[in-house]
C-alpha positions in Angstrom: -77.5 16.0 -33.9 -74.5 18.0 -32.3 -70.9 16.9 -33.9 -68.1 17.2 -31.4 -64.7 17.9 -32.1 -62.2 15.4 -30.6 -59.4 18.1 -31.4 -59.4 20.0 -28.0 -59.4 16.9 -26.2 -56.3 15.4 -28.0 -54.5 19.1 -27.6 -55.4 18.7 -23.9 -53.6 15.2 -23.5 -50.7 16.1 -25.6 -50.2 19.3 -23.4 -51.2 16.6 -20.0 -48.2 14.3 -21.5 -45.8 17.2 -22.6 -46.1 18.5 -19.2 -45.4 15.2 -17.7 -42.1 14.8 -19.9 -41.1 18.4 -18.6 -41.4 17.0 -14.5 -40.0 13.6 -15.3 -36.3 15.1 -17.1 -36.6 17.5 -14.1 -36.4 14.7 -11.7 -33.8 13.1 -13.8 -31.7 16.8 -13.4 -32.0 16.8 -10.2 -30.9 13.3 -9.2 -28.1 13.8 -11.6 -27.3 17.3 -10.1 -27.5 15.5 -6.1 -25.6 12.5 -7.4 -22.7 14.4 -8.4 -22.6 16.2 -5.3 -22.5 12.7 -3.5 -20.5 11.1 -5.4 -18.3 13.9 -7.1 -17.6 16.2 -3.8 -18.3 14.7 -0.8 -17.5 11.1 -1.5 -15.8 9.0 -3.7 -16.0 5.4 -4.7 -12.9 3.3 -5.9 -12.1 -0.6 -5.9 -9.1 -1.7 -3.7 -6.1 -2.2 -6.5 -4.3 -5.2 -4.7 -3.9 -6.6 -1.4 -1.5 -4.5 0.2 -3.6 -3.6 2.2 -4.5 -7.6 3.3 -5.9 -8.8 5.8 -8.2 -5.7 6.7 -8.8 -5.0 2.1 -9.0 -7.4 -0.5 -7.9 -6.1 -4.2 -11.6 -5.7 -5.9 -12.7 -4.7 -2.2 -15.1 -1.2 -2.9 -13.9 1.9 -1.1 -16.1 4.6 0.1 -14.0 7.6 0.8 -15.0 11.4 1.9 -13.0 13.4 0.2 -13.9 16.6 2.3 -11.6 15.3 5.1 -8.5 17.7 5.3 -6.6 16.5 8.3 -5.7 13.3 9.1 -4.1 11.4 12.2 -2.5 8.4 13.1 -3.7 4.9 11.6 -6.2 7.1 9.1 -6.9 4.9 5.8 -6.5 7.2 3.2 -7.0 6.9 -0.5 -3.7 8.7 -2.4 -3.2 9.5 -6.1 0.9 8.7 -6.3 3.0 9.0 -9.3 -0.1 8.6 -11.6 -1.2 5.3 -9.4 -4.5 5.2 -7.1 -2.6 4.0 -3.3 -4.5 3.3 -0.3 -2.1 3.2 2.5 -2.3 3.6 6.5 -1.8 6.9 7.5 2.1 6.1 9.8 3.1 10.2 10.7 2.1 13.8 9.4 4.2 16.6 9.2 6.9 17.8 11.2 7.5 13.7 12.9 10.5 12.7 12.3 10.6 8.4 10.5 12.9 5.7 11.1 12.7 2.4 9.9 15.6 -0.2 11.4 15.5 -3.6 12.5 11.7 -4.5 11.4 10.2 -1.7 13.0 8.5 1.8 12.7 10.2 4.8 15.1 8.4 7.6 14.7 9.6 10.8 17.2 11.9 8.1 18.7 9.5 5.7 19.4 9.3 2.1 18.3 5.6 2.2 17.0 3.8 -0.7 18.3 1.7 -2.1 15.8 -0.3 -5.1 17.3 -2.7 -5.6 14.2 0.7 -6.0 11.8 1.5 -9.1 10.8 5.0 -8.6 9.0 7.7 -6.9 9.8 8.8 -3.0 8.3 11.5 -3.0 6.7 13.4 -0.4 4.6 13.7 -0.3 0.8 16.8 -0.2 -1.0 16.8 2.7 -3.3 13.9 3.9 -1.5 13.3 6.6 1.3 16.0 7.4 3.2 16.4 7.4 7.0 15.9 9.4 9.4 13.1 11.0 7.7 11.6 14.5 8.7 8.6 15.0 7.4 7.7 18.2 6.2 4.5 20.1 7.1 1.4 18.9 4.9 3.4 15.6 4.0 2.0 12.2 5.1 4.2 8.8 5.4 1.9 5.9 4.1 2.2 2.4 5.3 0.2 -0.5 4.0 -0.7 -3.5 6.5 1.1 -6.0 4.5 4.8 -4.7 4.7 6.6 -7.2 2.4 6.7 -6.0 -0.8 4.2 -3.1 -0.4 4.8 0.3 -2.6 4.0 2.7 0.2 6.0 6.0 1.4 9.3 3.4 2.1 9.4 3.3 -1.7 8.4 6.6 -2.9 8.7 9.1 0.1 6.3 11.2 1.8 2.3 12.0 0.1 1.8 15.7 -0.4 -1.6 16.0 1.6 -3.4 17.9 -1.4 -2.6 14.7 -3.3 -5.2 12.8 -0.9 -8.2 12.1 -2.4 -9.8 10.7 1.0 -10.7 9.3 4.2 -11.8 5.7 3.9 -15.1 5.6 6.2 -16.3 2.7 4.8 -15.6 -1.0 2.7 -18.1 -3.2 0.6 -16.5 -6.4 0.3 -16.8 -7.8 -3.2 -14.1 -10.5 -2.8 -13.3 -13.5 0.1 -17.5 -13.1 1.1 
């Protein structure tokens, strides 16, 4: 009678299962390694912190931004880091326009801005920005959709535009559903 040895047959699994380990943390690297180039340089992910932004952005609204956007226009959402404070304000003029704020409305250039999806009137902050305001180049002048009471560039001046984390492309409601 012939005695086998079960020896090379558990060295064989143990190698089968070692190997197996080895792909699987792999895998794990590589996600890891793809989501941080999602989420960490192309895009970024915040939740709305109020309703300034009302009645397009509920506070606890998610914001998907891509923060490889570089120039902005007219009417851009962008996501701002302020004075320590995430802001996400409506892009109003960029550098070198020239702000005015009188009698409930926006003048940029000289022209009353018509702003058909605004519901409240623009009016300027005490102690805030003064008018008429040049903008400098690479400065932004933030507006949020609900005027009254908003902290947005009529409170504390033109955004630097490497202080912009993003573009908003995108919302995933989480509140009001």
């Amino acid at each position: 009678m012939k005695f086998e040895s079960t020896a090379p047959r558990e060295q064989e699994r143990t190698l089968r299962l070692q190997r197996e380990m080895v792909r699987l943390l792999g895998r794990f690297a590589v996600l890891a390694v793809l989501l941080w180039l999602v989420f960490g340089v192309l895009f970024g992910l915040c939740a709305m912190p109020d309703d300034q932004m009302a009645p397009r952005l509920y506070a606890g609204d998610l914001i998907l931004y891509y923060r490889q956007a570089h120039t902005f226009h007219d009417r851009d959402v962008i996501v701002a880091r302020v004075e320590g404070q995430t802001v996400v304000g409506r892009v109003a003029a960029r550098g070198g326009d020239t702000v005015e704020i009188s009698d409930g409305m926006l003048h940029v250039n000289g022209s009353t801005v018509m702003e058909n999806e605004i519901y409240y009137t623009t009016d300027a902050y005490e102690g805030g920005a003064t008018y008429p305001l040049t903008l400098k180049e690479n400065e932004l002048f933030l507006l949020c959709d609900h005027r009254e009471g908003a902290t947005d560039s009529r409170w504390f001046g033109p955004v630097a535009a490497d202080s912009v984390k993003g573009k908003v492309i995108t919302v995933l409601r989480r509140s009001r559903l």
